[in-house]
NUNUGU-994662 format. One record per residue (C-alpha): z, y, x. Coordinates in pm, whole numbers, plus 50000, padded with zeros to 5 digits. Each point is the difference from the previous one (the first is absolute). Layout:
<nodes>
ZYX;...
</nodes>
This chain:
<nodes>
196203491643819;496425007849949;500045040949944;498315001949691;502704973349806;503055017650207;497955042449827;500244980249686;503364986549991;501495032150137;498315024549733;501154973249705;503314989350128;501375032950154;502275011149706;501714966050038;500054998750417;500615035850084;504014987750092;498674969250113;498155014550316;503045020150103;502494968349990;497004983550222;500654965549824;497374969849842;499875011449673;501905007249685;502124981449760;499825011549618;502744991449733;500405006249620;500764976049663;497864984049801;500614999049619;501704968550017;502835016250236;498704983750314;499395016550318;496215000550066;499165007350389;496855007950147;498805013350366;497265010550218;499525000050362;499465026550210;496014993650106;499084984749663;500124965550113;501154967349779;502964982450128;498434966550147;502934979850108;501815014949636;503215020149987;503814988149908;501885022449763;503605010350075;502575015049727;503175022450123;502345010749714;501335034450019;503504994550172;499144969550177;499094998950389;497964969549962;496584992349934;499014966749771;497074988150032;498024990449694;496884984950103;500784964350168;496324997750093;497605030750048;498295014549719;496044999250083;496285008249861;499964969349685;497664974250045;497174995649764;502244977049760;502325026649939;497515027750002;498414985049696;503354998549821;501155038750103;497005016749896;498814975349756;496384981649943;497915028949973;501305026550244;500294970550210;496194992849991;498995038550035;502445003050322;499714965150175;497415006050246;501345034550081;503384984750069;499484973150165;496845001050169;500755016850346;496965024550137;498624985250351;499865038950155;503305014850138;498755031049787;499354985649727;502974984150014;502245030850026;497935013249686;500534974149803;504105000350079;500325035549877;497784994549687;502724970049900;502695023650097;498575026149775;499884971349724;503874988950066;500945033949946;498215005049657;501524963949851;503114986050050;497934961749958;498075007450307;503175009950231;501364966349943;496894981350061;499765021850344;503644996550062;501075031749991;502174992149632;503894985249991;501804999649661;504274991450055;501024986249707;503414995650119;501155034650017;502475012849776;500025026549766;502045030950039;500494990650421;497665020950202;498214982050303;497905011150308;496974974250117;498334989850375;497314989450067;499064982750343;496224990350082;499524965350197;498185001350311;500074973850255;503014985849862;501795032349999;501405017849765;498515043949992;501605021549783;497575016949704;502275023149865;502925005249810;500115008349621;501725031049915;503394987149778;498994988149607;502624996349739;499264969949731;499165012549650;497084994049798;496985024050116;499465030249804;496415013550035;499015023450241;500315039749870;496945017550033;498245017750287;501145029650048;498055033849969;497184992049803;497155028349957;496865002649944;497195029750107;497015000649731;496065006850150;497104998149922;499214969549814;503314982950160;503504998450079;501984997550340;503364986250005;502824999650269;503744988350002;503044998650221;499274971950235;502894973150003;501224966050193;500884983349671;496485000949921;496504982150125;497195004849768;499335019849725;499134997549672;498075031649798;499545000849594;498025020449758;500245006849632;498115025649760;503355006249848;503355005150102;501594969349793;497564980050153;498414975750024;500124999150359;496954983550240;500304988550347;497295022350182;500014985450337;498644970850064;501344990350273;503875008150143;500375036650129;500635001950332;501115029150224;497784998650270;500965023250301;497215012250231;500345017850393;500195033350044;498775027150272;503724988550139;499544966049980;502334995949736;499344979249703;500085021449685;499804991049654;497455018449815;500635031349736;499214978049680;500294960750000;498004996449700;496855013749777;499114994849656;496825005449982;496965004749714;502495017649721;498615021449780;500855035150042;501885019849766;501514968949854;503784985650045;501074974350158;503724985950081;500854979550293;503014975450076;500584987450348;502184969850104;500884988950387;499714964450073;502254985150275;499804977450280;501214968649765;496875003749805;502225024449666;498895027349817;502215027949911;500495020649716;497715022949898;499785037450087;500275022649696;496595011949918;498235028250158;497535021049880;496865007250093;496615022449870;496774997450258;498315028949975;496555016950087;500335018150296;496314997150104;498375031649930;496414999449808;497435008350204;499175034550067;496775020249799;497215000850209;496685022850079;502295029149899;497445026750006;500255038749884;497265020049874;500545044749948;499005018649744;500865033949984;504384993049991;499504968149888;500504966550227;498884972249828;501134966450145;498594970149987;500854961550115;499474961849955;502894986349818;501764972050164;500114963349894;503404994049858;501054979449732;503605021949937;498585033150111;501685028149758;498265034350106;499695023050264;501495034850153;498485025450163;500835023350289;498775029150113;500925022850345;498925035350050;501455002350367;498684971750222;499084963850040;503794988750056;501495018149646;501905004649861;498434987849709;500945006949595;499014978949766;497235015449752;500104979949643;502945002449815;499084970349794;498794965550155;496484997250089;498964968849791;498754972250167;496554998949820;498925031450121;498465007250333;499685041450004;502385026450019;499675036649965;502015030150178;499795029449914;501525017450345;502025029850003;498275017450298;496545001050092;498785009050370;502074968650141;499484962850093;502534977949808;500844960350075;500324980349763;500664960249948;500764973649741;502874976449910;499724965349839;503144990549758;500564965249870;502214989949717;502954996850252;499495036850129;498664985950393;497795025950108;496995001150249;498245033950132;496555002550020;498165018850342;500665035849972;496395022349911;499515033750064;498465026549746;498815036250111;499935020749713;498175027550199;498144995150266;496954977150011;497905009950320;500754974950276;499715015350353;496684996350225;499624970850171;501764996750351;497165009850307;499634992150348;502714966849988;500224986550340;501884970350202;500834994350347;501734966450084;502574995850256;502534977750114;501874983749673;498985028949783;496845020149839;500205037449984;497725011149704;499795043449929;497755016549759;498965034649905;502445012749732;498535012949716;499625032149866;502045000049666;503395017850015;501544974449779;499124970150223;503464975350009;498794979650266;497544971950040;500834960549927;498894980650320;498384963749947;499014973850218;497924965449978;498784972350233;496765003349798;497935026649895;500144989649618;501275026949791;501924976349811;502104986950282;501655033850109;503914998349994;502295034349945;501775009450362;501495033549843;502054995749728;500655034850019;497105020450110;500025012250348;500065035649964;498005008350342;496554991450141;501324972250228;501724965849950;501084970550265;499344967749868;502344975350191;498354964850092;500754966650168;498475008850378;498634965549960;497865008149718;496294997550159;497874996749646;498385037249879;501935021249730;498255022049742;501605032249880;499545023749723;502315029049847;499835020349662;502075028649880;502245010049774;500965036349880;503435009649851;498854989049637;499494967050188;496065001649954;498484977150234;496365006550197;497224974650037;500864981750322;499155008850328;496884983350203;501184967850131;500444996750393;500154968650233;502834997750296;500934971950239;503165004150188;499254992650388;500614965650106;503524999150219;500474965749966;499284978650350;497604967350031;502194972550055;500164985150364;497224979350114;500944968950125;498454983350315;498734970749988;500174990750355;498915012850394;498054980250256;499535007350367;496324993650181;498375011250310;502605027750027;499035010849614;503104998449740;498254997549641;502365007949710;499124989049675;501425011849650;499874994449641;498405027249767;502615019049803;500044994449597;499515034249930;496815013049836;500395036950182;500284991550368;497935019550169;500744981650385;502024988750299;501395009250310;501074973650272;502385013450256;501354985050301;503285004650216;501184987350335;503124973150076;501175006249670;500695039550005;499425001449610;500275042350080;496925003450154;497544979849779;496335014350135;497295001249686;496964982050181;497935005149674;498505034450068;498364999649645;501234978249690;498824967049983;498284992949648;502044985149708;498174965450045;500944996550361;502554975450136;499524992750320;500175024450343;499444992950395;501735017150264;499124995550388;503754999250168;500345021250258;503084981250187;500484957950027;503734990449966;500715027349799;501354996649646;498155020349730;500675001449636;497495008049771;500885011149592;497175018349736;500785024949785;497665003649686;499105035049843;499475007649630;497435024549850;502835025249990;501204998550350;502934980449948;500654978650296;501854963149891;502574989350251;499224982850308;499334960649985;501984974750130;498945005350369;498374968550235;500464995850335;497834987750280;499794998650393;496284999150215;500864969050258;499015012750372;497064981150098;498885021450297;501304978250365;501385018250263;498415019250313;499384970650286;501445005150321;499455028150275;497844980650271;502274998750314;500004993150381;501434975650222;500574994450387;501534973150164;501645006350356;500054965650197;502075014050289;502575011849719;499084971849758;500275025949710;497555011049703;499745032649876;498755009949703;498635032649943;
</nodes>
């Protein structure tokens, strides 16, 4: 079953298979009554398929040990004839290709099964045209009856499943769901319920008033769907269902009925109620700015754009940045007006101050918090004698502290640029002696600009510092260079390479070793080669001797890339051997002997 159709059929079907994958049978069997006081069966096989060779139907009554069989012939998918006449002219014409006209692709195919499933389970018409429908009309009322039913295959009967024991009355519809309740938002409503096997699908309806009328909001069936989790286990989610678009601060009352797998609707849920409301905040003043005058703080700020904005608060600390904070109006600010004066109870101190935006439904937003020194307006000198030194992942910048006996400590600031505008904050909280450690990727190879300013205890700031220029040293390697290939002439090996990428090499060095002893490479470059060389001879001291030959390239910086892939070659011995020593010989007749000497 094509893993897609098999996710699907799980996530939809699982309230109604959950037993059925522990009994490890085909599929499941489904009883109730109709209206009429008939028994109305339908079932679904385990991977979503349609019967092909049809089903027979089998009735036990309770007591009995027999099973009768109903169905002389099996019950299978209609043919077009009867099609027409089950769903009727119209539905017929809508549905004809899609029911009868079988997809060439094996996915496809699987696809379009479990859409027609999906469509069975929503009407009762379609079950019966797929075969999945059996009506007995010949049970009696008041006698209560259990059904089987057996899939053909290959001329053999499979058991489906067996229904679960239905007595004969006249169907009563379905109670509610149970647990019905609603969570308002903003601007929408999420709704959850007690998850049950009597039910499929959902339906979800609306009204503006508690007698009604009522709307169907969905349109199409609710369904449950259940995703994976971290544990691999499927998991249906919080809320099955969002109403979205509602206005907020209005009612509205919702009714919710379950429909089961025969394609019927239960009763209603009683009406809930539910009230969206705002719950997104305005958006906070902005520019908040103070200006002193004598005890005075006068505040000023751009009013935000907010259609339900109400007023605004102010707050006021005389400790530190953090609070705590007391609000300073005792009436609300009104929303036209964009200054606000304090009159402070202490002068000689800095204060904090910041702003709160109020809409009709009482969401707040705070604005940046501003400082206001009441006292003292002389900023300290400006920092002398910054310097830098770079070093391995890190730039050490000290200063000369200044003079002032109220200095803080100085706010740090770097850039990759020198313009002014492009300095970010590194201190948050000024760093209260003449020497900071400014922690960087040991990759970083581009220059860094620094400047510092600083700030006394009534958090007056200097001018900034002169700007200085630092470059961390380079620690990163050149990649290896990779050789291109070795050839042997006239007792001369010549290596050749390819240039490294890198714009910062600064040379090579080719080194050699003997038989393969990899710990005793010899450099035989007594000075770097240039960047743009590639190619090297060496005069081989020894023929029939193995030598291996790897480069190493060198950066501006010193760093040394690893060795490349090393080639091997061997100097054939074309030198013949020493000729003879010349020799004498005598021949004895009396003895008839040579000698040679």
């Amino acid at each position: 079953m094509n893993i897609i159709k098999k996710f699907c059929f799980v996530i939809l079907l699982s309230p109604l298979f959950l037993p059925l994958y522990a009994q490890k049978v085909e599929g499941k069997v489904m009883a109730s009554t109709s209206d009429e006081a008939t028994v109305i069966l339908r079932w679904l096989l385990s991977e979503g398929k349609f019967p092909k060779e049809g089903v027979y139907i089998y009735r036990k009554e309770e007591g009995d040990k027999e099973w009768i069989k109903l169905t002389p012939r099996p019950i299978k998918k209609a043919d077009r004839d009867k099609a027409r006449t089950i769903l009727g002219d119209s539905t017929f014409a809508i549905w004809e290709s899609m029911i009868f006209e079988k997809p060439q692709e094996e996915h496809d195919i699987e696809m379009w099964e479990f859409l027609l499933l999906c469509q069975a389970l929503k009407e009762p018409r379609f079950a019966e045209v797929f075969g999945l429908h059996y009506e007995d009309t010949t049970a009696i009322l008041g006698r209560t009856y259990r059904y089987k039913v057996t899939l053909v295959k290959k001329r053999r009967e499979i058991l489906i499943g067996v229904s679960n024991p239905v007595t004969v009355k006249r169907y009563e519809q379905a109670s509610p769901p149970l647990n019905f309740e609603g969570v308002a938002g903003d601007g929408e409503a999420k709704f959850k319920w007690k998850r049950e096997e009597r039910f499929f699908i959902f339906n979800l309806y609306r009204s503006k008033a508690r007698s009604g009328p009522y709307k169907l909001i969905n349109k199409a069936p609710i369904f449950i769907f259940e995703t994976k989790d971290t544990l691999g286990q499927f998991r249906a989610p919080e809320f099955f269902f969002t109403d979205t678009n509602l206005v907020n601060g209005h009612t509205y009352w919702y009714k919710l009925s379950g429909i089961d797998v025969f394609g019927r609707e239960s009763k209603l849920t009683p009406p809930i109620r539910i009230v969206p409301k705002d719950l997104t905040p305005p958006p906070p003043p902005k520019e908040l700015k103070t200006k002193v005058e004598n005890n005075k703080v006068f505040l000023s700020w751009s009013p935000p754009k907010a259609k339900d904005l109400k007023g605004y608060e102010v707050y006021r600390s005389m400790t530190r940045y953090k609070g705590p904070y007391e609000k300073v109006n005792s009436d609300l600010v009104l929303p036209t007006d964009t200054l606000f004066i304090d009159e402070v109870p202490k002068v000689g101190k800095v204060y904090y101050y910041y702003l709160t935006a109020i809409d009709s439904s009482l969401n707040k937003s705070k604005s940046l918090i501003v400082i206001a020194d009441v006292v003292d307006r002389i900023p300290p000198q400006k920092p002398q004698h910054l310097s830098a030194k770079g070093d391995t992942g890190r730039v050490i910048l000290s200063w000369e502290k200044n003079k002032e006996p109220d200095i803080m400590g100085y706010m740090v600031y770097r850039s990759i640029k020198r313009d002014k505008d492009k300095f970010v904050l590194l201190t948050p909280k000024p760093v209260s002696g003449a020497r900071f450690i400014d922690s960087l990727p040991k990759v970083a190879r581009n220059d860094f600009f620094y400047k510092i300013r600083a700030v006394d205890s009534s958090y007056n700031q200097s001018e900034y510092s002169d700007i200085i220029k630092v470059r961390m040293p380079d620690i990163v390697p050149p990649s290896s260079p990779i050789l291109k290939k070795i050839t042997v002439k006239k007792g001369i090996a010549s290596l050749e390479w390819f240039r490294n990428p890198e714009k910062d090499i600064l040379g090579y060095n080719v080194l050699r070793c003997e038989g393969g002893d990899t710990a005793k490479w010899v450099v035989l470059t007594k000075n770097l080669l240039s960047p743009s060389t590639t190619h090297y001879s060496d005069t081989l001291p020894k023929p029939l001797v193995k030598y291996f030959y790897t480069v190493v390239a060198i950066d501006s910086s010193g760093n040394v890339s690893k060795k490349a892939k090393p080639l091997v070659c061997v100097v054939p011995d074309r030198v013949p051997p020493s000729p003879p020593e010349v020799v004498k010989v005598s021949y004895d007749k009396k003895k008839n002997e040579v000698t040679i000497i």
